[in-house]
OpenMM code with the backbone's topology and positions (N, CA, C; nanometers):
from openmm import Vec3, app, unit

residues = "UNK UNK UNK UNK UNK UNK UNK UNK UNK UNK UNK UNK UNK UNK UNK UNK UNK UNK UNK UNK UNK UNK UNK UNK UNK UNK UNK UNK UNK UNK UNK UNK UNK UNK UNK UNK UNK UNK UNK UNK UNK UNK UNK UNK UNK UNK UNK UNK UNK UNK UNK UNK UNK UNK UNK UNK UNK UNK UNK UNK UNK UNK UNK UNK UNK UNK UNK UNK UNK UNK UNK UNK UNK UNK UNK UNK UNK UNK UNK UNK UNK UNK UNK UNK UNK UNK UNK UNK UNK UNK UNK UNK UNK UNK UNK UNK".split()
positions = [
    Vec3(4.5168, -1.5258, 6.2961),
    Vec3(4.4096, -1.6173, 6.3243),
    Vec3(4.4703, -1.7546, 6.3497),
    Vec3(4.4270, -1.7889, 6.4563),
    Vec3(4.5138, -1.9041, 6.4795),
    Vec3(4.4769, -2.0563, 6.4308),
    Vec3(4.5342, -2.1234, 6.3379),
    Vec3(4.4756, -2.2608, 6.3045),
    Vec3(4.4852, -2.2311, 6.0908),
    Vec3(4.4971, -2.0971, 6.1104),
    Vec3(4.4725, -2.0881, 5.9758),
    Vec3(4.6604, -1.9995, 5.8715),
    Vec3(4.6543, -2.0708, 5.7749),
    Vec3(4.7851, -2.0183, 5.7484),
    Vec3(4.7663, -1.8914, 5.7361),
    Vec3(4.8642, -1.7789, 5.6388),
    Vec3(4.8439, -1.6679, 5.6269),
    Vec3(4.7680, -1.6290, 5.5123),
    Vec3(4.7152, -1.7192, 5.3935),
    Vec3(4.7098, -1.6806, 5.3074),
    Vec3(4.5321, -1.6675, 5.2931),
    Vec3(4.4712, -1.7653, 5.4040),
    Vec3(4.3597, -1.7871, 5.4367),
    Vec3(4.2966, -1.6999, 5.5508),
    Vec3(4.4212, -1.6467, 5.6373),
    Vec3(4.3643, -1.5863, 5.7305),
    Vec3(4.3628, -1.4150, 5.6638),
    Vec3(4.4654, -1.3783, 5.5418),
    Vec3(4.4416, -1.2392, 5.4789),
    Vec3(4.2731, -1.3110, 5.4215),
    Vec3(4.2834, -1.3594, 5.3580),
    Vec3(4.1126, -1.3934, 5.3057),
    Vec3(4.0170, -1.3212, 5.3488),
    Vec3(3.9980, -1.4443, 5.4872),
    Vec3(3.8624, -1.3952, 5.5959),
    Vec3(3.9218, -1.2352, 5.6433),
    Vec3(4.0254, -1.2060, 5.6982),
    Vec3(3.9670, -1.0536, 5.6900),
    Vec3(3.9609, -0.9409, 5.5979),
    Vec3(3.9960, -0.9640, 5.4539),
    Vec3(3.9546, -0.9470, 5.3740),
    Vec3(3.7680, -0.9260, 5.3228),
    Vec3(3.7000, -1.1389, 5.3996),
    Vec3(3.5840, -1.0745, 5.3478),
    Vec3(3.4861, -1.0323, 5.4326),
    Vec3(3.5488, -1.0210, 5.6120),
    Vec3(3.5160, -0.9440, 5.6932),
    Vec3(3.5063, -0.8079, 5.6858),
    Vec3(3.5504, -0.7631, 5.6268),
    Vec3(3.5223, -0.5977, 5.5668),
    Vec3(3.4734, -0.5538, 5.4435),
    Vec3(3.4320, -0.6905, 5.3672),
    Vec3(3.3503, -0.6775, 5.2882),
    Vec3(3.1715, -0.6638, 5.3630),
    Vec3(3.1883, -0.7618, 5.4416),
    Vec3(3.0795, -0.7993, 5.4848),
    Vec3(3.0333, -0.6872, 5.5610),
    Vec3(3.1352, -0.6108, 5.6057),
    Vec3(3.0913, -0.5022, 5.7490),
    Vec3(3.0406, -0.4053, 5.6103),
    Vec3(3.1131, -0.3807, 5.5020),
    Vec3(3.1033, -0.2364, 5.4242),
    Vec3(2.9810, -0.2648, 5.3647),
    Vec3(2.9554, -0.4008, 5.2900),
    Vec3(2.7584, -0.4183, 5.2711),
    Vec3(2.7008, -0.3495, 5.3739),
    Vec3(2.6840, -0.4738, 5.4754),
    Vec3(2.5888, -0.4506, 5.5916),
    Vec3(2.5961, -0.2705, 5.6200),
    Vec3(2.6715, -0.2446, 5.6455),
    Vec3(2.6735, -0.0689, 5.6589),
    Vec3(2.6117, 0.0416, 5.5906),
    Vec3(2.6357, -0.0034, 5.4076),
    Vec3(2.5909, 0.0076, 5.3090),
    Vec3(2.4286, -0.0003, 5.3334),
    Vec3(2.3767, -0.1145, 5.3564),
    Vec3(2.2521, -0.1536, 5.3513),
    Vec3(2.1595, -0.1253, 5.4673),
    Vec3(2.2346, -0.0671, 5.5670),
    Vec3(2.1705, -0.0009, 5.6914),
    Vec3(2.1073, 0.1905, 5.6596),
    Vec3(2.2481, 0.1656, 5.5302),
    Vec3(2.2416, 0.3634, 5.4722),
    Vec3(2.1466, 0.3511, 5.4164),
    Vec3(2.0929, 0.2433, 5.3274),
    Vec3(1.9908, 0.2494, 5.2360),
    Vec3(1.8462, 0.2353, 5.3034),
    Vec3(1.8484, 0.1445, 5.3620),
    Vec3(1.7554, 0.1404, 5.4772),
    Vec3(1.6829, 0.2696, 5.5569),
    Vec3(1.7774, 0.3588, 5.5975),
    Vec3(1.7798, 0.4549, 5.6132),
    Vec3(1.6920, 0.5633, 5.5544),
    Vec3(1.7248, 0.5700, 5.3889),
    Vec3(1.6901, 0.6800, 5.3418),
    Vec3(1.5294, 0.6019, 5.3212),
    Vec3(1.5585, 0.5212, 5.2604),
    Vec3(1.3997, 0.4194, 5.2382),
    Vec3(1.2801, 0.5135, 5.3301),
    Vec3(1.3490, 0.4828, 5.4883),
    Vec3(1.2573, 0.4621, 5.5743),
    Vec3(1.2238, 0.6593, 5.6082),
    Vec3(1.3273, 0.7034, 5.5816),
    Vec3(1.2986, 0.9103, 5.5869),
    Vec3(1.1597, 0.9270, 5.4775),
    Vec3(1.2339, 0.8768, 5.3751),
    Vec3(1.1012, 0.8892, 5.2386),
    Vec3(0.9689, 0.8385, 5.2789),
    Vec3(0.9841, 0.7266, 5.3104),
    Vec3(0.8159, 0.6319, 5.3660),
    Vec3(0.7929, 0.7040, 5.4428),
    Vec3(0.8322, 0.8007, 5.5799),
    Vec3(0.8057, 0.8343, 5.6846),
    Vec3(0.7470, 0.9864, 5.6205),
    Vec3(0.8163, 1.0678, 5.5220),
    Vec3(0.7790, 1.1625, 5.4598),
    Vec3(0.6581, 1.1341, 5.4008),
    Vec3(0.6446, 1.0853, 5.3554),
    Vec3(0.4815, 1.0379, 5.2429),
    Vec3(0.3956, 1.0257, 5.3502),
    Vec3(0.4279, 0.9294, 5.4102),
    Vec3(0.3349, 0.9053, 5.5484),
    Vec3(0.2174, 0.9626, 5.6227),
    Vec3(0.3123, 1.1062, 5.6615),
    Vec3(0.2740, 1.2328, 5.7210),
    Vec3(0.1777, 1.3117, 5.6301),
    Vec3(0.2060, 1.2458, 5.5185),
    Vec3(0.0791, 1.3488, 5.4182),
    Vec3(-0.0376, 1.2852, 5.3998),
    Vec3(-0.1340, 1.3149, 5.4269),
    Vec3(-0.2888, 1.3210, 5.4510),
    Vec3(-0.3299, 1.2793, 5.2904),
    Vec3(-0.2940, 1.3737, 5.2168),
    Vec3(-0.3034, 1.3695, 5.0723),
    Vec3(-0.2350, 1.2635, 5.0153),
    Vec3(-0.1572, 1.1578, 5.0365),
    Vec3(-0.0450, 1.0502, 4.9645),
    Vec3(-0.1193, 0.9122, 5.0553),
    Vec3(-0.1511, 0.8249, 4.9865),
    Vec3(-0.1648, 0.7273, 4.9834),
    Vec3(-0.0689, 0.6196, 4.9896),
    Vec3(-0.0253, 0.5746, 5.0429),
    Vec3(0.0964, 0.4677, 5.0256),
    Vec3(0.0781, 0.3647, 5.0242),
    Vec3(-0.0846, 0.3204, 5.0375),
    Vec3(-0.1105, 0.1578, 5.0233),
    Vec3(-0.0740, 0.1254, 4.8803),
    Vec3(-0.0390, 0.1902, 4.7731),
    Vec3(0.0007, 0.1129, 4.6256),
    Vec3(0.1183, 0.1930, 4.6279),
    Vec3(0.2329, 0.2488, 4.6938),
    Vec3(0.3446, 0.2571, 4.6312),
    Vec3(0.4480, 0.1855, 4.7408),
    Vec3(0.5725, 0.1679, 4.6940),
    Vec3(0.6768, 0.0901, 4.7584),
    Vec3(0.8039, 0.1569, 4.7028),
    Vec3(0.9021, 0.1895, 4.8312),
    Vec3(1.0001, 0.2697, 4.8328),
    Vec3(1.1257, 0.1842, 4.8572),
    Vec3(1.2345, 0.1810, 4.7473),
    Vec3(1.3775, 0.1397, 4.7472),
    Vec3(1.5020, 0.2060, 4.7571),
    Vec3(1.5826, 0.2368, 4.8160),
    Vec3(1.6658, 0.3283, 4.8189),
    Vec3(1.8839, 0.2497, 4.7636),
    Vec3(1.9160, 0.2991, 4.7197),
    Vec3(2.0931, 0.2731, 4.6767),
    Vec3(2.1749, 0.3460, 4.6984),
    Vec3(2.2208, 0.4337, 4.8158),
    Vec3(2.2942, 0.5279, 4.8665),
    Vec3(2.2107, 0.6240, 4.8182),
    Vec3(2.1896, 0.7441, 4.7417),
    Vec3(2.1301, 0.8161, 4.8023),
    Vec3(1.9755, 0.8405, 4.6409),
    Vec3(2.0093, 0.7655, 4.5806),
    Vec3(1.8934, 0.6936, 4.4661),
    Vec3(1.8351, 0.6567, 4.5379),
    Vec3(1.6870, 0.7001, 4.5137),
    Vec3(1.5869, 0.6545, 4.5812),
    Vec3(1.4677, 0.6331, 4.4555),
    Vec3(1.3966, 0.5303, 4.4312),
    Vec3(1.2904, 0.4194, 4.3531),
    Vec3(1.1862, 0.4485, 4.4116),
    Vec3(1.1344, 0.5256, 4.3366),
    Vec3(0.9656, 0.4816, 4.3833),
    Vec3(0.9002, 0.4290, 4.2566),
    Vec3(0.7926, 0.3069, 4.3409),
    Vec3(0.7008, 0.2462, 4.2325),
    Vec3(0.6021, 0.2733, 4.3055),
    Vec3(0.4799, 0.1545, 4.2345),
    Vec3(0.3638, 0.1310, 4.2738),
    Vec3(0.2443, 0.1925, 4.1689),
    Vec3(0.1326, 0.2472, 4.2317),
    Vec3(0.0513, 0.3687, 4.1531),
    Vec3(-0.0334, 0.4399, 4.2711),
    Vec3(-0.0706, 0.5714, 4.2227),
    Vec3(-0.1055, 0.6471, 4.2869),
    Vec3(-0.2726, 0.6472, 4.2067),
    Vec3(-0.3363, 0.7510, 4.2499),
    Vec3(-0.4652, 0.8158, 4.1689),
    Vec3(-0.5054, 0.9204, 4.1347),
    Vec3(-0.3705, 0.9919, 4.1246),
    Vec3(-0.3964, 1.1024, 3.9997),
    Vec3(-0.2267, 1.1592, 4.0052),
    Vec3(-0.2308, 1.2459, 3.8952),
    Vec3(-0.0974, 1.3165, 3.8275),
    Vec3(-0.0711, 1.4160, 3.9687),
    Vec3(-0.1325, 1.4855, 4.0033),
    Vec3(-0.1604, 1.6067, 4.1062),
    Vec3(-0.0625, 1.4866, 4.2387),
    Vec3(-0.1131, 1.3792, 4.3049),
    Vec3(-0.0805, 1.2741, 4.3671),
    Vec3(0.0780, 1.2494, 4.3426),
    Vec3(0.0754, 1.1763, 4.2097),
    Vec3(0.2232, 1.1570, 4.1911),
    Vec3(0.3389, 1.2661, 4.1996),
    Vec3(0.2709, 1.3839, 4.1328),
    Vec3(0.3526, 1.4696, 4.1917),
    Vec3(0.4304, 1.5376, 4.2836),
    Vec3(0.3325, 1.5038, 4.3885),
    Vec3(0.3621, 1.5438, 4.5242),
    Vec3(0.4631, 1.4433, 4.5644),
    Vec3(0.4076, 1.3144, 4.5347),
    Vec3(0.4892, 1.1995, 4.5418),
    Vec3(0.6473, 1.2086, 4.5702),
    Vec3(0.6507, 1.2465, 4.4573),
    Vec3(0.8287, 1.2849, 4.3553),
    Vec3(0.8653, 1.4045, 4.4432),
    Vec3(0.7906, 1.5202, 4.4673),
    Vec3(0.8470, 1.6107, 4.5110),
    Vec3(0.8590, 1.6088, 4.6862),
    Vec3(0.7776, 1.5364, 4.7083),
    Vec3(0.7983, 1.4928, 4.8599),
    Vec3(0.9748, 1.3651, 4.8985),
    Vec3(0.9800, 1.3190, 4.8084),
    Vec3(1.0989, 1.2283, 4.7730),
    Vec3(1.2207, 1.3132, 4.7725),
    Vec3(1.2021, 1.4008, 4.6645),
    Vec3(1.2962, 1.4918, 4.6010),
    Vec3(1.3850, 1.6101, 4.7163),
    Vec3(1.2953, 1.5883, 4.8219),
    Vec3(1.3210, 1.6798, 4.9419),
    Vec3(1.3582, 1.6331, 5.0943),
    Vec3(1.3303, 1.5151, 5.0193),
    Vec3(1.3962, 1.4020, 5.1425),
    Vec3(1.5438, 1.3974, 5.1649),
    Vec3(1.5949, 1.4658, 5.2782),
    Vec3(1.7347, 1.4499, 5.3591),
    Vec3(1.8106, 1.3106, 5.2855),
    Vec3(1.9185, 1.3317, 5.2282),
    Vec3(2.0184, 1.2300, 5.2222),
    Vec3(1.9329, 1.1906, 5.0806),
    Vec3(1.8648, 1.2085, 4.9588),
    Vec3(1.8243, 1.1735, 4.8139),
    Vec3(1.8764, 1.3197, 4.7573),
    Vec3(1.9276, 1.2112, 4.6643),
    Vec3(1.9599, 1.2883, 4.5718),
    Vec3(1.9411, 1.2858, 4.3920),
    Vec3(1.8275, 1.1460, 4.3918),
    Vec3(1.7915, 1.1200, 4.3172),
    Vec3(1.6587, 1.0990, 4.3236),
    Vec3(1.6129, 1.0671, 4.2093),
    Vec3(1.4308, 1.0044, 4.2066),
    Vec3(1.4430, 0.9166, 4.0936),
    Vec3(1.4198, 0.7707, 4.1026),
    Vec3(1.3551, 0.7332, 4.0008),
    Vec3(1.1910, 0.7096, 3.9963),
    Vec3(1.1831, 0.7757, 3.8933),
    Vec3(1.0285, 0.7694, 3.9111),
    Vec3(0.9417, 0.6247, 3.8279),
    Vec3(0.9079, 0.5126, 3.9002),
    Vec3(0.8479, 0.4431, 3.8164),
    Vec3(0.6715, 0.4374, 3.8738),
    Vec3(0.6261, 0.5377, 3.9013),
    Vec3(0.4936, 0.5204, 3.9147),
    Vec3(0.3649, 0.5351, 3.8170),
    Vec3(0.2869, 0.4591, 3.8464),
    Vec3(0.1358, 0.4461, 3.7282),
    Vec3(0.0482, 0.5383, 3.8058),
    Vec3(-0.0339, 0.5987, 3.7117),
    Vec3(-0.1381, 0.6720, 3.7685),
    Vec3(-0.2431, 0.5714, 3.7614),
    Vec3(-0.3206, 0.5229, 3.8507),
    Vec3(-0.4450, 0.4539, 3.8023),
    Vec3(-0.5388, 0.5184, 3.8600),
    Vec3(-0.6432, 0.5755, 3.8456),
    Vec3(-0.7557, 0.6391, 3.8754),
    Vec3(-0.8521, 0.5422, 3.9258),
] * unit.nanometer
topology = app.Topology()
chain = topology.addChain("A")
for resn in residues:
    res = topology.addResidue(resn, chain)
    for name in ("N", "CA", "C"):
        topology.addAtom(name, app.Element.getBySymbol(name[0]), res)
């Protein structure tokens, strides 16, 4: 890199491949987020105006609340079958 010694220029590309391996990272997560939302979606039966979907490589968060146990269930198991999860955290409320 020109202008910069060596010890500054190992640095920046140092945190140039930090930056690429987030962003990459956060495109994967993005990703699964958007398979899961798109899965729920399609179901007639799932409501998604009260839940909200987070994903961490292949951990996937669901919150929000649903309106009934029968609901959440499907919820989780619609998640659980989602391409690229391999987890569920389940933080959802039933509110009726």
């Amino acid at each position: 890199m020109a202008g910069c010694n060596p010890t500054d220029a190992k640095d920046i590309t140092q945190d140039a491949g930090k930056l690429a391996e987030s962003a990459g990272r956060s495109a994967a997560n993005a990703s699964v987020a958007a398979k899961v939302n798109t899965a729920l979606g399609l179901r007639k039966s799932v409501d998604m105006s009260g839940l909200h979907v987070e994903a961490d490589g292949g951990t996937v968060k669901i919150g929000g609340h649903v309106k009934s146990k029968k609901e959440k269930a499907l919820v989780l198991e619609i998640a659980r079958d989602t391409r690229g999860v391999d987890k569920v955290i389940d933080e959802i409320r039933v509110e009726p």
